[in-house]
C-alpha positions in Angstrom: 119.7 119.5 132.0 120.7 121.0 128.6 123.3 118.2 127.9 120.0 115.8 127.7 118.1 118.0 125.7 120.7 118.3 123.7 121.6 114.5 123.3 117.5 114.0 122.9 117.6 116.4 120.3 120.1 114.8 118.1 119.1 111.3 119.1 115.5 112.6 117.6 117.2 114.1 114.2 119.5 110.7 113.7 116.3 109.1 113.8 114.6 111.5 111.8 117.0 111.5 108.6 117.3 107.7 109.2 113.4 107.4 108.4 114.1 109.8 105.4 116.6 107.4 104.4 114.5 104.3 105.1 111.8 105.8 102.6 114.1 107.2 100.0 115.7 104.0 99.6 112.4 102.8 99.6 111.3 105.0 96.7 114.3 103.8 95.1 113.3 100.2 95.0 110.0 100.6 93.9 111.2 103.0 91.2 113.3 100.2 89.7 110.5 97.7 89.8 108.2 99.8 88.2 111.0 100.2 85.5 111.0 97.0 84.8 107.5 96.4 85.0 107.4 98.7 81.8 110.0 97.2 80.0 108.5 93.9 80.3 105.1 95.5 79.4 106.8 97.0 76.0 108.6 93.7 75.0 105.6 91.4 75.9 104.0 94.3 72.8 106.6 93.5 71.0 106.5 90.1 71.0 102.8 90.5 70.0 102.9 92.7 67.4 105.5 90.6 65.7 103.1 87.4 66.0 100.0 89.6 64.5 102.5 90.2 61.2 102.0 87.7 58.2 104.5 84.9 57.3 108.3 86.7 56.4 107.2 90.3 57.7 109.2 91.6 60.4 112.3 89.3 59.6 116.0 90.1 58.2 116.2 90.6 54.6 119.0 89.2 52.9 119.9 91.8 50.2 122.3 89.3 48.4 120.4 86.7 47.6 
């Protein structure tokens, strides 16, 4: 009778840290999209605020010429 408690028990806790693992990696994922959902965000302001400049702001300036 112990044996199966015992095998119940730690049939229970493998499935118990494989949920934890299911959601952490999970987490993970979602933590990388929203990553990149702000870096998108900031060059998409970039890109804007570079077409609000006026003509020759915001580009390279040749020193030597």
């Amino acid at each position: 009778m112990s044996d199966s408690i015992a095998t119940t028990a730690g049939l229970l806790a493998m499935s118990g840290a494989s949920t934890q693992q299911a959601l952490a990696t999970e987490m993970v994922r979602q933590n990388v999209q929203s990553d990149a959902s702000i870096v998108q965000l900031l060059e998409q302001g970039a890109e804007q605020a570079k077409a609000l400049l006026a003509a020759g702001q915001g580009t390279r300036v040749d020193r030597f010429a």
